[in-house]
TORKOL-4160 file (C-alpha; in steps of 0.2 Angstrom, whole numbers, padded with zeros to 4 digits, m for minus):
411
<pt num="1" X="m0227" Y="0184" Z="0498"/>
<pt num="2" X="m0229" Y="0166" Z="0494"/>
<pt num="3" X="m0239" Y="0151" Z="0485"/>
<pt num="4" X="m0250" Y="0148" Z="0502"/>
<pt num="5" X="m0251" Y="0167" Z="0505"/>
<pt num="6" X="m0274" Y="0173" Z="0509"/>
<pt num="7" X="m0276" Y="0188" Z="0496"/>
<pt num="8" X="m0293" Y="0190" Z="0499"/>
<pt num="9" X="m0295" Y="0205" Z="0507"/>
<pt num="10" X="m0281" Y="0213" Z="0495"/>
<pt num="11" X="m0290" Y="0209" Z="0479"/>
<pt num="12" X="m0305" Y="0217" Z="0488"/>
<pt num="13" X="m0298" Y="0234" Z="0491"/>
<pt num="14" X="m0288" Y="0232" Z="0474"/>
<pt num="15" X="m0305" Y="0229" Z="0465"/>
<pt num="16" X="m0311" Y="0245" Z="0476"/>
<pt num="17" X="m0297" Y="0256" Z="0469"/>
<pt num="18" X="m0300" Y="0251" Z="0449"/>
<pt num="19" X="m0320" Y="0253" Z="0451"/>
<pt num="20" X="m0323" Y="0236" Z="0446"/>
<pt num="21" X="m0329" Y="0220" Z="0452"/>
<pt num="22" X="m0322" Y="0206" Z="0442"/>
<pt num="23" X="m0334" Y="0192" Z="0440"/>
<pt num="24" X="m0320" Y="0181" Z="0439"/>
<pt num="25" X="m0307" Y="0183" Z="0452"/>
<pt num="26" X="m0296" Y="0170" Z="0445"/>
<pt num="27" X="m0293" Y="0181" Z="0431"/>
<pt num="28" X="m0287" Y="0196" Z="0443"/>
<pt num="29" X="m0276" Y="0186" Z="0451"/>
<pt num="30" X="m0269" Y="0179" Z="0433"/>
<pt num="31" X="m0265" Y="0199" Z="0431"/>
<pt num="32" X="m0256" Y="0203" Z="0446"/>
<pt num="33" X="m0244" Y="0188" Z="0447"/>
<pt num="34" X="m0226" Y="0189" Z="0443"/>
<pt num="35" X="m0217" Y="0170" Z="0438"/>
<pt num="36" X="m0204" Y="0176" Z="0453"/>
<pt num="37" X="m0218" Y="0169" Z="0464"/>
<pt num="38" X="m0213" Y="0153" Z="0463"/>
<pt num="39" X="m0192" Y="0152" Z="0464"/>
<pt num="40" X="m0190" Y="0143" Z="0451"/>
<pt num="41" X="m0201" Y="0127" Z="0455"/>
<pt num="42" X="m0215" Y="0122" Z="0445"/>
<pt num="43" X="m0222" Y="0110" Z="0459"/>
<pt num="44" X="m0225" Y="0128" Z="0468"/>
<pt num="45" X="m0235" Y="0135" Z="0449"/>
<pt num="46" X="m0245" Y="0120" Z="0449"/>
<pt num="47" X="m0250" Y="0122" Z="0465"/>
<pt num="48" X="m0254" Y="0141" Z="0465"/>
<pt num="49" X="m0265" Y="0137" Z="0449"/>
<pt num="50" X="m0274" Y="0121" Z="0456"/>
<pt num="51" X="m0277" Y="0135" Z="0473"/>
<pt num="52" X="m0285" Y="0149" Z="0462"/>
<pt num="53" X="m0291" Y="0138" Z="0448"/>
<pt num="54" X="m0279" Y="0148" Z="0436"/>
<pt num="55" X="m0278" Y="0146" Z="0417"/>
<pt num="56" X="m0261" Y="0151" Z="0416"/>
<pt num="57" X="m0250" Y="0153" Z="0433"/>
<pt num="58" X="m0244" Y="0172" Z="0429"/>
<pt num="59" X="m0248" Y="0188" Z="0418"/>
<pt num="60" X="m0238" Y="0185" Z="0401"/>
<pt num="61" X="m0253" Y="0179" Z="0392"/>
<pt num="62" X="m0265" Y="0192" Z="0397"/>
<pt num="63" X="m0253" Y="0204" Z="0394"/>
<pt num="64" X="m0251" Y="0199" Z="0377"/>
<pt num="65" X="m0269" Y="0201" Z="0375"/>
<pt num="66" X="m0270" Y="0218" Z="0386"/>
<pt num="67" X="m0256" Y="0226" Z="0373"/>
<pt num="68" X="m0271" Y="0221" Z="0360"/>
<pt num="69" X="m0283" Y="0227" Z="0367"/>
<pt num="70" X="m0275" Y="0245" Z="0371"/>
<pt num="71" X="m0271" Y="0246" Z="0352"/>
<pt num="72" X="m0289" Y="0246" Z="0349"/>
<pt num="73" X="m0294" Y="0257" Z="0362"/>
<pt num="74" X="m0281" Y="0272" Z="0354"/>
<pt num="75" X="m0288" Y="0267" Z="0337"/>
<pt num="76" X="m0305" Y="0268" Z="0344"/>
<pt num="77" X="m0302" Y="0285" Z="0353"/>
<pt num="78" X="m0293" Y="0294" Z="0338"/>
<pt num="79" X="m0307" Y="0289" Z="0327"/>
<pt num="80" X="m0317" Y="0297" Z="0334"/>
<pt num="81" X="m0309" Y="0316" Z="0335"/>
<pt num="82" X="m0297" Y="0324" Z="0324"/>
<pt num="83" X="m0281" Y="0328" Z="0336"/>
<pt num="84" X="m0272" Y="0314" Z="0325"/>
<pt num="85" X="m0274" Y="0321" Z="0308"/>
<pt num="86" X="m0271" Y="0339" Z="0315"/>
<pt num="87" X="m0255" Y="0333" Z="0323"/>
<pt num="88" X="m0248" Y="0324" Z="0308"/>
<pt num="89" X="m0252" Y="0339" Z="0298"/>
<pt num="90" X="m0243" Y="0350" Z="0310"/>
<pt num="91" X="m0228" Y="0338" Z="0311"/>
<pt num="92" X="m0227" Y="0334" Z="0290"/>
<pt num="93" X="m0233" Y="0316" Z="0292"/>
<pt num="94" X="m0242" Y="0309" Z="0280"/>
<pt num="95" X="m0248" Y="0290" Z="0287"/>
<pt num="96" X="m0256" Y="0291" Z="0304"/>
<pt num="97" X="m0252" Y="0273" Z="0310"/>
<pt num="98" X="m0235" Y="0276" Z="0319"/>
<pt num="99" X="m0242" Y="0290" Z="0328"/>
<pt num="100" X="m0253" Y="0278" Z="0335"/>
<pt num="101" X="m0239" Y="0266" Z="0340"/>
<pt num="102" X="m0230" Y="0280" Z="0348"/>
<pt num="103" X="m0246" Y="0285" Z="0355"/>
<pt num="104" X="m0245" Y="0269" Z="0366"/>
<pt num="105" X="m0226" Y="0269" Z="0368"/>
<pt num="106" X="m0229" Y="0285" Z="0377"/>
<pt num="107" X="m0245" Y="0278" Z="0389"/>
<pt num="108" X="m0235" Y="0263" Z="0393"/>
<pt num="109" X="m0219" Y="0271" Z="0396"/>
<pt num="110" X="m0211" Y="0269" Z="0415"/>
<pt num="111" X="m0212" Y="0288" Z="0419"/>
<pt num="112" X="m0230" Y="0289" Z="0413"/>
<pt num="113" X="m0235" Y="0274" Z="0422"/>
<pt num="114" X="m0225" Y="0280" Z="0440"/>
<pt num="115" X="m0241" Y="0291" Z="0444"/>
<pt num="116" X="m0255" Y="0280" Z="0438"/>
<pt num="117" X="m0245" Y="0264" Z="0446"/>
<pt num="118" X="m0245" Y="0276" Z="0461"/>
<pt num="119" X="m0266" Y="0278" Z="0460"/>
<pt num="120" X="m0268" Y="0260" Z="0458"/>
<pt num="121" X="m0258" Y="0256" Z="0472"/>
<pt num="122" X="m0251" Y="0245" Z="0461"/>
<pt num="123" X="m0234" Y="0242" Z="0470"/>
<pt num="124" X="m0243" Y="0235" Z="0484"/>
<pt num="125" X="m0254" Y="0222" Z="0475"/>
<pt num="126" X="m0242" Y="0213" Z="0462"/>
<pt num="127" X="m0241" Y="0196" Z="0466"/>
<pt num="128" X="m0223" Y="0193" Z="0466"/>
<pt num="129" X="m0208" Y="0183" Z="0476"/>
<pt num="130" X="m0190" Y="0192" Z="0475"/>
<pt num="131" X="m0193" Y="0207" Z="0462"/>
<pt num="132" X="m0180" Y="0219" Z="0467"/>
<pt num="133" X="m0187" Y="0234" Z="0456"/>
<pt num="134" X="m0206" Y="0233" Z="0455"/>
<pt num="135" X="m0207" Y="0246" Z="0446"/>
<pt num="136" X="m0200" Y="0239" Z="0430"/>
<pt num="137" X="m0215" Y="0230" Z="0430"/>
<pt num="138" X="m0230" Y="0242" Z="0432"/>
<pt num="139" X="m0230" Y="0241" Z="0411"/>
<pt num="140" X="m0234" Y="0222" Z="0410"/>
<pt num="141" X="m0244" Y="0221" Z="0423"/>
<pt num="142" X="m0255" Y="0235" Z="0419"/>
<pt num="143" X="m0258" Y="0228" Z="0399"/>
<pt num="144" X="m0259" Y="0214" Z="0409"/>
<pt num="145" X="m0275" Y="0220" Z="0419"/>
<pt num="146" X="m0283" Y="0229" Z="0403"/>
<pt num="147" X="m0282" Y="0209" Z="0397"/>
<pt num="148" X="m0290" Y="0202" Z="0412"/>
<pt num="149" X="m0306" Y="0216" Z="0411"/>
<pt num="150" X="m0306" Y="0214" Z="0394"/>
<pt num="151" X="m0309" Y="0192" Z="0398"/>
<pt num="152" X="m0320" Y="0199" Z="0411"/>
<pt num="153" X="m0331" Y="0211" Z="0407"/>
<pt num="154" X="m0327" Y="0215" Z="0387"/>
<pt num="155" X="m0322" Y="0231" Z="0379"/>
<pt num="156" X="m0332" Y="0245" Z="0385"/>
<pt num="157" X="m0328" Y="0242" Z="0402"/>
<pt num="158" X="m0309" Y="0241" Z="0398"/>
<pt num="159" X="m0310" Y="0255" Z="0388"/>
<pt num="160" X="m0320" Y="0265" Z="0403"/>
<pt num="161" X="m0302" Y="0259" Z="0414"/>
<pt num="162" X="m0291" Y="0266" Z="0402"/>
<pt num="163" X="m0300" Y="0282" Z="0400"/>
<pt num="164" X="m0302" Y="0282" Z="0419"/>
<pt num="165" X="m0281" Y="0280" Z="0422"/>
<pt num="166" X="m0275" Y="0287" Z="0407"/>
<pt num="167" X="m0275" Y="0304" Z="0396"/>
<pt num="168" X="m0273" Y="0298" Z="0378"/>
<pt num="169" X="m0274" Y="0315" Z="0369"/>
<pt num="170" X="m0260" Y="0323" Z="0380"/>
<pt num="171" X="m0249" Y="0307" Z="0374"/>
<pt num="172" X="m0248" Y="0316" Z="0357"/>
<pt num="173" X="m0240" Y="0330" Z="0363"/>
<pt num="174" X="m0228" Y="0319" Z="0374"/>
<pt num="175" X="m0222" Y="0310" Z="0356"/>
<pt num="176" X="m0206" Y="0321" Z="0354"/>
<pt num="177" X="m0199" Y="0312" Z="0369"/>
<pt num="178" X="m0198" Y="0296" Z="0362"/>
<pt num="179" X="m0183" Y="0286" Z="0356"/>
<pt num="180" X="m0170" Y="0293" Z="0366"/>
<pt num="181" X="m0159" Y="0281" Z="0356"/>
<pt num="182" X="m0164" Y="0286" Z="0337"/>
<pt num="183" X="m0159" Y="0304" Z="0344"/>
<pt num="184" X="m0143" Y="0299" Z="0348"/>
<pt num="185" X="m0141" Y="0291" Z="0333"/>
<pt num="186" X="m0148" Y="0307" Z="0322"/>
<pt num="187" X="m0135" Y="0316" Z="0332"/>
<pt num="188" X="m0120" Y="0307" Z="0330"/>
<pt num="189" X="m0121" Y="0294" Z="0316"/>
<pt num="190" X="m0126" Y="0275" Z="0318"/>
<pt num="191" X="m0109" Y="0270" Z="0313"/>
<pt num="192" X="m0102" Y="0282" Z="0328"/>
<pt num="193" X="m0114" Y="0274" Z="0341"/>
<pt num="194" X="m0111" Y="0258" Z="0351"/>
<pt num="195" X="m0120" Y="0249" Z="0367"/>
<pt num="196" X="m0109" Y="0237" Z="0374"/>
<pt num="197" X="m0116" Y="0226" Z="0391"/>
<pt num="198" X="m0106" Y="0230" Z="0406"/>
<pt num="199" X="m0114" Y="0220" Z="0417"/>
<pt num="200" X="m0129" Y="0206" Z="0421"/>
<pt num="201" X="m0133" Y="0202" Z="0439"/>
<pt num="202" X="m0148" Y="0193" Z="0448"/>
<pt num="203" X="m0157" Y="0176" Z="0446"/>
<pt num="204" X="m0163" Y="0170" Z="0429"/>
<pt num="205" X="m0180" Y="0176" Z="0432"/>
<pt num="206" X="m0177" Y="0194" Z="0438"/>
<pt num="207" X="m0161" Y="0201" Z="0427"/>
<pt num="208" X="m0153" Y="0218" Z="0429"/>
<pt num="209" X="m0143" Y="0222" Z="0415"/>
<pt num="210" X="m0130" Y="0238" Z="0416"/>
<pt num="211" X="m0128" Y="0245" Z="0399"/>
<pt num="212" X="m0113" Y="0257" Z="0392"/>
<pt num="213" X="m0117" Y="0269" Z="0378"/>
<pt num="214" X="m0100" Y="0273" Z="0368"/>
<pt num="215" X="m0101" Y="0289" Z="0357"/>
<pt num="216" X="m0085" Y="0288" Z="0346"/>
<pt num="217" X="m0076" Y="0272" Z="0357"/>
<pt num="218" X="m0079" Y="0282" Z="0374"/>
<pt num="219" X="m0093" Y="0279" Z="0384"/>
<pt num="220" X="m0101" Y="0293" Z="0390"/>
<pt num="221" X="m0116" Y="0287" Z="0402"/>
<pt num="222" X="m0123" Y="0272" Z="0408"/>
<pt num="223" X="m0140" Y="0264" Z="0409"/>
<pt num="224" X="m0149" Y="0249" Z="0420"/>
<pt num="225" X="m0164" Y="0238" Z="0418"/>
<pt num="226" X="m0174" Y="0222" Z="0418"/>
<pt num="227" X="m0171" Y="0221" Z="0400"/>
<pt num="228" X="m0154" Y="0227" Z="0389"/>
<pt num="229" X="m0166" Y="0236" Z="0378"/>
<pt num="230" X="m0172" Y="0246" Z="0391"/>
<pt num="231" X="m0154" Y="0250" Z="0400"/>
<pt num="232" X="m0150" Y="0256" Z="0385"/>
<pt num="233" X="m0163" Y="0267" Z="0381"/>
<pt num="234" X="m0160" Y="0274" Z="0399"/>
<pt num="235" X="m0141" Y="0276" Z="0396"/>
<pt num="236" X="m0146" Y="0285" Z="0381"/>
<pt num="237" X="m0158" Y="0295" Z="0390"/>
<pt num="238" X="m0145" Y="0300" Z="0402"/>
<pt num="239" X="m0133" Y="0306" Z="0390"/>
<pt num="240" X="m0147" Y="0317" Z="0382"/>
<pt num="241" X="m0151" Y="0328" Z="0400"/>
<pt num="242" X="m0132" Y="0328" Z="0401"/>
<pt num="243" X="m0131" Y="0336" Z="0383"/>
<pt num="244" X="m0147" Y="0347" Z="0387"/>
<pt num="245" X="m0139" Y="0352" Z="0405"/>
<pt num="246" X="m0121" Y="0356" Z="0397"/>
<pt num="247" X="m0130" Y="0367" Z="0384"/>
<pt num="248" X="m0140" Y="0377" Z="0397"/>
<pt num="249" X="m0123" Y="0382" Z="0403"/>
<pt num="250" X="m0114" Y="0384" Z="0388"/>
<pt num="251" X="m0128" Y="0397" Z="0384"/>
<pt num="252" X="m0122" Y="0405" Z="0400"/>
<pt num="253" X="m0104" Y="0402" Z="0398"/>
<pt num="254" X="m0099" Y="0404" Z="0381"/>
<pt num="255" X="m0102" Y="0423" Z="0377"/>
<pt num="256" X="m0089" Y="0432" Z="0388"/>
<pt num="257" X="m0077" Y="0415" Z="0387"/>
<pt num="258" X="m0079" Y="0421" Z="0368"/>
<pt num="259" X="m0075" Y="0440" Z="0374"/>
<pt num="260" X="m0061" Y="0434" Z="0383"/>
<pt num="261" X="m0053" Y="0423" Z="0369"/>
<pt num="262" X="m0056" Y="0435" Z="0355"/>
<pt num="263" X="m0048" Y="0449" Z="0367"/>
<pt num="264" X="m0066" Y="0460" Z="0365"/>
<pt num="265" X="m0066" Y="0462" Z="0384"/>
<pt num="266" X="m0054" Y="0474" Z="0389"/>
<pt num="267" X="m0051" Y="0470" Z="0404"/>
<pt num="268" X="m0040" Y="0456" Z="0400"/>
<pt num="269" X="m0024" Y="0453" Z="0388"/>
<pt num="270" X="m0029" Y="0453" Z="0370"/>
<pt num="271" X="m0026" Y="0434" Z="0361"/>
<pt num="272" X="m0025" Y="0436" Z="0345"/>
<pt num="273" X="m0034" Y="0420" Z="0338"/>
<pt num="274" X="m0024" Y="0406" Z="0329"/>
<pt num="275" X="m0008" Y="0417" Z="0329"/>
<pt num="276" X="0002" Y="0406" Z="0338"/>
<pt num="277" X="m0003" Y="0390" Z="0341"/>
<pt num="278" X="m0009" Y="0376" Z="0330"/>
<pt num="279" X="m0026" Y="0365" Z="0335"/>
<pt num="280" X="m0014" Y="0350" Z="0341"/>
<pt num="281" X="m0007" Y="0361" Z="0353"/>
<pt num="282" X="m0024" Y="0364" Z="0364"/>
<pt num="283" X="m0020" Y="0371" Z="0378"/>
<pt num="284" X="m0029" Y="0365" Z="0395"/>
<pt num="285" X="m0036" Y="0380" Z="0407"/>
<pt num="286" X="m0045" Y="0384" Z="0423"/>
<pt num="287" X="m0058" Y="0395" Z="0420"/>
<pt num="288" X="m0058" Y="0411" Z="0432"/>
<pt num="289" X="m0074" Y="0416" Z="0439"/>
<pt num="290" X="m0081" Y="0434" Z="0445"/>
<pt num="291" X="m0094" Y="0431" Z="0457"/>
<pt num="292" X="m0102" Y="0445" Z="0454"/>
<pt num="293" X="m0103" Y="0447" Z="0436"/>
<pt num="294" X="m0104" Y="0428" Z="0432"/>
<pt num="295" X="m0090" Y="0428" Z="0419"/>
<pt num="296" X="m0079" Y="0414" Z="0414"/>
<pt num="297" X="m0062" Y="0419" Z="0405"/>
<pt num="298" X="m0052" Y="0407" Z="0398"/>
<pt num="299" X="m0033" Y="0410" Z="0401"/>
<pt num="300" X="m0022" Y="0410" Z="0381"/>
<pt num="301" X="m0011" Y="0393" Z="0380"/>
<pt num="302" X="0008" Y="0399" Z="0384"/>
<pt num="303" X="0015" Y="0390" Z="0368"/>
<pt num="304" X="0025" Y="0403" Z="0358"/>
<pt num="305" X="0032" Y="0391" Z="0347"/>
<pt num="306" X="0023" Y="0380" Z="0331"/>
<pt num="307" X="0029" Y="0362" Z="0333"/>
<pt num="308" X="0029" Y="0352" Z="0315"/>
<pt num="309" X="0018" Y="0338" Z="0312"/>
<pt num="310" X="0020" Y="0324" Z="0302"/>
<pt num="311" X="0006" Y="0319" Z="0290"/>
<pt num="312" X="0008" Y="0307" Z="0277"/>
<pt num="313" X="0009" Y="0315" Z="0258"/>
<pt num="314" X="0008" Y="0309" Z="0242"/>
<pt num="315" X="m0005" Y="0297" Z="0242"/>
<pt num="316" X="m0014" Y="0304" Z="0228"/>
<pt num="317" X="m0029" Y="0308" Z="0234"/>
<pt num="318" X="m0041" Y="0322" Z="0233"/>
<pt num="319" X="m0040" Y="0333" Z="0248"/>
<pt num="320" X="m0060" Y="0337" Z="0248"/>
<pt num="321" X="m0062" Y="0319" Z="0249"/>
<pt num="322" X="m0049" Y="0317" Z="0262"/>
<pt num="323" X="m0057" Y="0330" Z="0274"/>
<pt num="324" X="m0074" Y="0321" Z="0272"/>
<pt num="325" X="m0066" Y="0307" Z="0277"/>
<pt num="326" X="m0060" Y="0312" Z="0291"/>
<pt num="327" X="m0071" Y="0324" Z="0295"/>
<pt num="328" X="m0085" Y="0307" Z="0295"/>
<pt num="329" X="m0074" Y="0299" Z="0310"/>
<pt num="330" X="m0068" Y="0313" Z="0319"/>
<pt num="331" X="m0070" Y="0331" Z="0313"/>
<pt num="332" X="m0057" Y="0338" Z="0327"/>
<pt num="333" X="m0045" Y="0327" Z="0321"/>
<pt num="334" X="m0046" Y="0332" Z="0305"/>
<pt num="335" X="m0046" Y="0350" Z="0306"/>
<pt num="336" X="m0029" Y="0345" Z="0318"/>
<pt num="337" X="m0020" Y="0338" Z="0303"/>
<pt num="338" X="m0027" Y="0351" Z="0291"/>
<pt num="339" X="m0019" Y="0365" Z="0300"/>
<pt num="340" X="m0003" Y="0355" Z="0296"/>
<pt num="341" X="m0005" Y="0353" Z="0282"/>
<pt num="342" X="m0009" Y="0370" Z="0272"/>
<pt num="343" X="m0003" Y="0384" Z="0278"/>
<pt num="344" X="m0018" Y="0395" Z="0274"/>
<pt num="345" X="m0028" Y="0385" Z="0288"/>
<pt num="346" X="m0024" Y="0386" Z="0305"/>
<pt num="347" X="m0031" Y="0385" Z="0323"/>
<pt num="348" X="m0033" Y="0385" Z="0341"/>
<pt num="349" X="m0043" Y="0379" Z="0357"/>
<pt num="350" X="m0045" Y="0379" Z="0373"/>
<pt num="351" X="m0056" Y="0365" Z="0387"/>
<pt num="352" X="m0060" Y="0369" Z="0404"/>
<pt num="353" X="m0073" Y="0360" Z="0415"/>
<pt num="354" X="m0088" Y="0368" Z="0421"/>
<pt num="355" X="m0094" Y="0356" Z="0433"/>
<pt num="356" X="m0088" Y="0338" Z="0437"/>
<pt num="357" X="m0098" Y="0330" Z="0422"/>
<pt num="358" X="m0099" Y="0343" Z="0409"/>
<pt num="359" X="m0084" Y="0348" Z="0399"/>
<pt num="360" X="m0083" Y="0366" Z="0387"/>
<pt num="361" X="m0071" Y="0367" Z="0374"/>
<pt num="362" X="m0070" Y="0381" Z="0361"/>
<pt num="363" X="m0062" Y="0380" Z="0343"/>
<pt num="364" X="m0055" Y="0393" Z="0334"/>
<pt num="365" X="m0053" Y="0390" Z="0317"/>
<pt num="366" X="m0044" Y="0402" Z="0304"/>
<pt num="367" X="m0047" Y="0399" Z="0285"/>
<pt num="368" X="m0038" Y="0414" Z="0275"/>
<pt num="369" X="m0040" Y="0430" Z="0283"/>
<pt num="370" X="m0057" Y="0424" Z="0294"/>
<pt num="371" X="m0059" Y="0420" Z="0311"/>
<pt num="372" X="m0073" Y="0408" Z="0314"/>
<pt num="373" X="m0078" Y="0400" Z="0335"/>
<pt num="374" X="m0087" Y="0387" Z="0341"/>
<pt num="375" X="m0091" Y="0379" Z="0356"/>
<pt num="376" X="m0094" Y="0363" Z="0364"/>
<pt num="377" X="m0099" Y="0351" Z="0377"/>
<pt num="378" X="m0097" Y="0334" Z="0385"/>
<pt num="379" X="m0095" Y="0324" Z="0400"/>
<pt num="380" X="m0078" Y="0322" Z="0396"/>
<pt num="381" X="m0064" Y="0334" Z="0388"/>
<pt num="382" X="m0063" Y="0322" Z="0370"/>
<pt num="383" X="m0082" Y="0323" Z="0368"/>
<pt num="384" X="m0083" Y="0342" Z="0372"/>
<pt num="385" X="m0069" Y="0345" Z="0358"/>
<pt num="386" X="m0078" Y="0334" Z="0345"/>
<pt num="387" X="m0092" Y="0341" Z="0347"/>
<pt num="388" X="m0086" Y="0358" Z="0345"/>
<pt num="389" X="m0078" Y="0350" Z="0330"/>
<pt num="390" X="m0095" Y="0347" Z="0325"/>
<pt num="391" X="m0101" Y="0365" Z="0326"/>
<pt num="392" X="m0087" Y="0374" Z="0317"/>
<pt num="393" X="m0094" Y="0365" Z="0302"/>
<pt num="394" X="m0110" Y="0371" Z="0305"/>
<pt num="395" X="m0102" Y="0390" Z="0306"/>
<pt num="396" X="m0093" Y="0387" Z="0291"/>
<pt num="397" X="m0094" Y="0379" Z="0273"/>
<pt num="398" X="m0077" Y="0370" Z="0274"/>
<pt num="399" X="m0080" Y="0357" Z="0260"/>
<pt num="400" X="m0085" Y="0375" Z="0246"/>
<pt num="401" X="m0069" Y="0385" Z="0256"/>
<pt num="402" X="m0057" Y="0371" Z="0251"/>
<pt num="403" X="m0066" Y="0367" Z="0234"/>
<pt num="404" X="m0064" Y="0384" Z="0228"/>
<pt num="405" X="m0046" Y="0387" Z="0235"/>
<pt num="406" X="m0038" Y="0371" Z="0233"/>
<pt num="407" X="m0048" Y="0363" Z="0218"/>
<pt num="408" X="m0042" Y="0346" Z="0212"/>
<pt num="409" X="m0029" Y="0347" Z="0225"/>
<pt num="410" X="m0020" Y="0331" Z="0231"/>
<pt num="411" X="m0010" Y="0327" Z="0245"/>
């Protein structure tokens, strides 16, 4: 497309597909115009607007007004039914005003726009120049057009659009998908979490930003967009399914790996957990696989001997405060140098990779005369062992173990 480009008969079929005639075409066109339109040059703006008799030469302003004008059609629709109250009572919330804004967040989202974008046609009547991934802008465009109607032909009638494209009341339900990034961060701890930019390509107009997400100093997936905000919410996103994907398979995996390890299944040489190897000393195995009974095995690490480590004594501190600590920055590493440190705590574990982006790792961890196991996952073999780290704690009470066995202990 370009400046001197004949949209007649496109903004007639277009009108068509919403149901409404805008007395006002300029308005219409305001809507469905992307700035890449004119390359950079605003002798090519001017004369798009002069052309069309344009207020403004693209759909920032009406989009501004269009996100308005949706908040009070939401408002307007929960006001007059109950779903709202009934969810925040369900859900424990006691102010109804940010399930309103995550009402929206939901209706405006890029998967819950795809199909609406799809019924509109939308792809094929933005008014663009070099825009590389529409799609990333079916959001804008679309509050933009509740803006234009709204200018148009006033509230009921955008109102009667948004109820015609859109199911507000099944947004509630959606709610608990939102904010892949605050999920991460509930998961693993702000101070754990870090997005770094990897890389910004494209004109100034049209950006794509490649976003890394690092969990622990290790980045785990990768997210792009038009925005850094957005690459990151996808690269959060991402890492999310992966998690999802590696505990579907753990559920799977994990029960006769357990049999295995623990010696339960007799098929296979007992291991005696934590007899002879310490936690620093995993060893990494290949899981065997029985086609016909679907049952992973983990292999015992050979190691027969207890290499010493050296951990620094006499610093004076309290050994429960130590391991919380630790146990903030790294729980695996902790329970590593706490196996070398007391004798009454020790240890093993074992990785193996279950497909090419999702890593298993089980932790046995022996405190006194109890066995306890844990599993977990990541997309690579540190991650998996942290977060089987992670686990363990929630298996056992280690903080009450060592506050009743080694009270007012220092190291």
């Amino acid at each position: 497309m370009n400046i001197y480009s004949d949209f007649s008969d496109d903004l007639e079929g277009f009108q068509n597909i919403i149901g409404i005639e805008f007395e006002n075409i300029s308005l219409l066109i305001e809507a469905l115009t992307h700035e890449s339109l004119f390359c950079g040059l605003p002798s090519n703006m001017n004369i798009f607007k002069q052309k069309y008799s344009l207020r403004n030469a693209n759909y920032q302003k009406l989009e501004f007004l269009g996100d308005a004008v949706l908040d009070l059609i939401i408002a307007d629709h929960f006001y007059l039914n109950e779903d709202i109250e009934e969810y925040a009572k369900a859900n424990g919330i006691k102010k109804i005003e940010g399930i309103l804004t995550n009402v929206k967040t939901v209706l405006v989202k890029n998967e819950s726009l795809v199909p609406v974008a799809c019924k509109l046609n939308l792809k094929e009547h933005i008014i663009h120049g070099d825009l590389r991934n529409i799609e990333d802008v079916y959001a804008d465009v679309i509050e933009a057009l509740i803006g234009a109607i709204y200018r148009d032909q006033g509230f009921s009638k955008s109102k009667e659009f948004v109820n015609k494209f859109f199911d507000i009341k099944s947004a509630l339900e959606k709610i608990s998908d939102l904010d892949p990034k605050g999920k991460i961060q509930e998961l693993y701890g702000e101070n754990n979490i870090h997005y770094s930019l990897l890389e910004e390509t494209g004109p100034d107009h049209c950006k794509q930003y490649t976003v890394g997400l690092e969990i622990n100093g290790e980045i785990v997936s990768t997210g792009e967009g038009t925005r850094v905000k957005k690459a990151e919410a996808e690269a959060a996103q991402k890492y999310l399914y992966l998690r999802d994907k590696a505990d579907k398979a753990i559920n799977e995996a994990s029960y006769p790996a357990f049999l295995a390890i623990s010696g339960d299944n007799p098929q296979y040489a007992k291991i005696k957990p934590a007899s002879s190897i310490l936690l620093s000393q995993e060893k990494t195995v290949s899981p065997t696989t029985s086609i016909d009974t679907e049952e992973l095995i983990f292999r015992k690490p050979n190691r027969s001997q207890v290499e010493s480590m050296k951990v620094s004594n006499n610093t004076g501190e309290l050994l429960v405060a130590w391991v919380k600590h630790k146990a903030h920055k790294n729980v695996f590493g902790m329970l590593i140098l706490l196996s070398a440190r007391l004798d009454t705590v020790s240890g093993a574990s074992w990785t193996c990779e279950l497909s090419s982006d999702i890593k298993l790792a089980i932790i046995n961890l022996q405190l006194g005369g109890q066995n306890y196991f844990a599993v977990g996952s990541g997309p690579s073999k540190s991650q998996a062992r942290k977060t089987a780290g992670n686990n363990i704690l929630r298996e056992v009470d280690l903080i009450k173990w060592l506050d009743e066995h080694y009270h007012n202990y220092t190291i």
